[in-house]
C-alpha positions, -999 to 999 in steps of 0.1 A, spaced: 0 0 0 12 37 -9 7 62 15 19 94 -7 0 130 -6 5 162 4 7 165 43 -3 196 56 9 209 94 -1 235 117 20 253 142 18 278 167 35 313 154 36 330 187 61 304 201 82 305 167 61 287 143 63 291 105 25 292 102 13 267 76 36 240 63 30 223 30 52 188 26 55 160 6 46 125 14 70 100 2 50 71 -10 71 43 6 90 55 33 67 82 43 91 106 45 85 142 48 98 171 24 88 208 32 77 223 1 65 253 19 55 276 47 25 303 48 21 330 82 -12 335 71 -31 339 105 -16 335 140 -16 301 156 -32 278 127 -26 250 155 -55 227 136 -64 221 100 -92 203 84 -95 193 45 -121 195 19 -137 159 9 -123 168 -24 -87 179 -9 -89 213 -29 -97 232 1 -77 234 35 -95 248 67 -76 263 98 -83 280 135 -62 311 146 -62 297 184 -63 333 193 -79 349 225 -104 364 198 -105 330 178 -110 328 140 -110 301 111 -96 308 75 -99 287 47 -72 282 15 -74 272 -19 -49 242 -26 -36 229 -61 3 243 -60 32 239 -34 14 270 -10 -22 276 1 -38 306 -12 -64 325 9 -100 318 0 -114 349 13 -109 368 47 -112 350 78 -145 348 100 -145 351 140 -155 325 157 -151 313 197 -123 327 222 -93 298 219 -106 274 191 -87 239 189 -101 220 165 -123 224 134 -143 200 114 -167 198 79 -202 190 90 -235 201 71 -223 226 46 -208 242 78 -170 244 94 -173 238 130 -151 249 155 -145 238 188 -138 269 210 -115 260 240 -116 291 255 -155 302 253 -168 266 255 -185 259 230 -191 253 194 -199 277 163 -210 270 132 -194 294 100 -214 283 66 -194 276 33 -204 290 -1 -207 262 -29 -170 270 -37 -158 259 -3 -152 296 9 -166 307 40 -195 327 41 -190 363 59 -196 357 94 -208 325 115 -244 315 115 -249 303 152 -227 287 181 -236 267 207 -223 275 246 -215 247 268 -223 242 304 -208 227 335 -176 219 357 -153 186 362 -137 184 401 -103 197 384 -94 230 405 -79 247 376 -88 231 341 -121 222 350 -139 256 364 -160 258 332 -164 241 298 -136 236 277 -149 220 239 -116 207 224 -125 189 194 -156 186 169 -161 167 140 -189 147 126 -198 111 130 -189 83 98 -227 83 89 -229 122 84 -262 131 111 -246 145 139 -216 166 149 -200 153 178 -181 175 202 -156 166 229 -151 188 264 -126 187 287 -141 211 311 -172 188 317 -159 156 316 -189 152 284 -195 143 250 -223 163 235 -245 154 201 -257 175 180 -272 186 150 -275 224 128 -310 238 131 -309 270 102 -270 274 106 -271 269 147 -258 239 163 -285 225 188 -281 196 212 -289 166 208 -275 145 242 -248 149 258 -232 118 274 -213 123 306 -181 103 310 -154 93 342 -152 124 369 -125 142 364 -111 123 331 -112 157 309 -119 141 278 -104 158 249 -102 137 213 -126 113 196 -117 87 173 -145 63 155 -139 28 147 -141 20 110 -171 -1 116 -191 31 125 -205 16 156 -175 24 182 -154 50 189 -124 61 213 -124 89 233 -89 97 247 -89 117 285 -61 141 291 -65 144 328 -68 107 337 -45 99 317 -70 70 297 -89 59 265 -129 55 272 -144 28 247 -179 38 238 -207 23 214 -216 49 187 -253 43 176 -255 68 145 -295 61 141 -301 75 170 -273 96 178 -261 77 208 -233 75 225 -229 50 256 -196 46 273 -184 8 280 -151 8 295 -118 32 307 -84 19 299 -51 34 308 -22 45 283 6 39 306 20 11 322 23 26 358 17 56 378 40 82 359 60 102 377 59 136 365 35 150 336 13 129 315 -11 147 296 -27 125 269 -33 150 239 -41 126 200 -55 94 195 -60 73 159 -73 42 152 -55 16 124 -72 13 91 -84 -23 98 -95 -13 134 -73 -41 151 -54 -8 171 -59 23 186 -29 45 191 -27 78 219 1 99 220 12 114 258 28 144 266 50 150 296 55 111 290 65 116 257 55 83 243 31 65 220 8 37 234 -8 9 212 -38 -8 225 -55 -34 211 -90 -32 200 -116 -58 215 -152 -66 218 -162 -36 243 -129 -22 255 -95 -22 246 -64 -35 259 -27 -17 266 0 -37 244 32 -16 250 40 24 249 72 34 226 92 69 229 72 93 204 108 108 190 102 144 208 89 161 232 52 176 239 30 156 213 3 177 202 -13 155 179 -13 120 161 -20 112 128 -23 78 111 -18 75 75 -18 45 55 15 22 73 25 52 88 22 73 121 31 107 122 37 131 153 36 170 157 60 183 189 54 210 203 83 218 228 109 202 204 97 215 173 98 189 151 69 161 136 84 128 133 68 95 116 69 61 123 64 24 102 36 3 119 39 -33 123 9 -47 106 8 -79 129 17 -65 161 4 -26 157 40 -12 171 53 16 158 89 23 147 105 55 141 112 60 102 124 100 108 117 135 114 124 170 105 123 200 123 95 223 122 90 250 156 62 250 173 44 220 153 8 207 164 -12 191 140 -6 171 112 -31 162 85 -26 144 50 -48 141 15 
């Protein structure tokens, strides 16, 4: 299997980043070549692609948050139009409903900016959604903290993730505004952050930054249910200083689920069974501070954000291990995303 393409890599350019990074993806190795770099807005620290790949869509994780989209087809992104205010703090973005969503870290909560049948965004956001609630965590837990949204495999529901309320919330857009739909509480004090779905469609993966742990849950897109099953832990042991799980992906044949852990500073592989999962081994991630996971094809690819630099990594088809393949340097990285 080839696992070329364009990758496309977000850092943060108030601690040094370059902005946008265009690269090429080696077919076979996976290797990474930087074709280019783009300060377009500040902090583009999460990107999201158009289902036909001509489109890339970023977050300026800004106190007065904003998303930008950019017209792809040479070796640098062109700007598709101004960019459109959105939350305070937003971490992640997805494509749901004719809409790019953003998860707003620091107002807690989720808005909704419409696209035009080009892919640009329309003019200003057509509604947002504010979250409610606590977690016992003294300081990252005082309020609701939304750090990831995307939309489920079956395409009815946009699925948000908050740390700040130890929650999962469902929902669906309403004339451009995103109204709930459930909301499914998971472990006290776990601050969920990332969700990852099961290729089936009927599982996914929700990796907790404060616990540090994966929660298994059964996805039921008719109905828009989520229902936990089971918490597993991504380390071994008790660690001993910081450990601050931050991406999670799951393998192409859904055999393994991978979580990257800061502080830690290693990747773990778990295996995938009926309702849970099971810890296999952890493996040094090849930096330090991983932001974010991505798995592509064979391949594994990491964004640091202390060392500066995304690194990749072979998989072991039979046993799911990863095994670093290379790196190269890039300040300030924190997401990764290939098509």
């Amino acid at each position: 299997m080839a696992d070329g393409g364009r990758a496309y890599i977000g850092s943060f350019t108030t601690a040094g980043g370059p902005g946008l990074v265009t690269a090429e993806v080696d077919a076979h190795s996976g290797a990474l070549t930087v074709l280019s770099s783009f300060d377009a807005v500040p902090d583009p620290s999460y990107l999201a692609l158009s289902p036909g790949g001509d489109l890339l869509y970023a977050v300026s994780e800004t106190f007065e948050g904003a998303v930008a989209a950019y017209r792809l087809g040479g070796d640098k992104p062109e700007p598709a139009g101004p960019a459109v205010r959105v939350g305070d703090g937003p971490t992640h973005l997805g494509l749901y409903a004719g809409h790019v969503l953003t998860a707003d870290y620091g107002s807690g909560g989720v808005t909704a900016v419409p696209l035009r049948p080009d892919g640009a965004l329309a003019g200003t956001a057509s509604g947002a959604i504010r979250h409610t609630g606590s977690g016992p965590h003294p300081d990252r837990q005082r309020q609701p903290h939304a750090h990831q949204v995307q939309s489920d495999p079956s395409g009815r529901w946009a699925v948000s993730v908050d740390l700040g309320t130890d929650s999962v919330r469902v929902c669906a857009l309403t004339d451009g505004v995103p109204v709930l739909h459930r909301e499914t509480a998971l472990g006290s004090g776990s601050g969920p952050r990332h969700l990852a779905f099961h290729p089936d469609g009927t599982r996914a993966y929700v990796v907790n930054e404060l616990s540090p742990s994966v929660t298994a849950c059964r996805w039921d897109a008719e109905g828009g249910v989520l229902t936990p099953l089971a918490e597993t832990g991504v380390l071994p042991g008790v660690p001993e200083g910081d450990a601050y799980p931050s991406g999670i992906a799951v393998s192409s044949d859904g055999r393994f689920v991978w979580t990257a852990t800061r502080g830690e500073d290693v990747l773990s592989v778990l295996a995938v069974e009926d309702e849970g999962l099971r810890l296999l081994t952890t493996v040094p991630c090849g930096g330090h501070w991983p932001r974010a996971l991505t798995a592509h094809g064979r391949h594994l690819y990491v964004a640091h954000e202390r060392s500066g630099d995304v690194t990749w990594f072979t998989v072991d088809p039979d046993t799911g291990v990863p095994h670093l393949a290379g790196s190269i340097a890039l300040p300030a990285a924190s997401c990764v995303i290939i098509g």
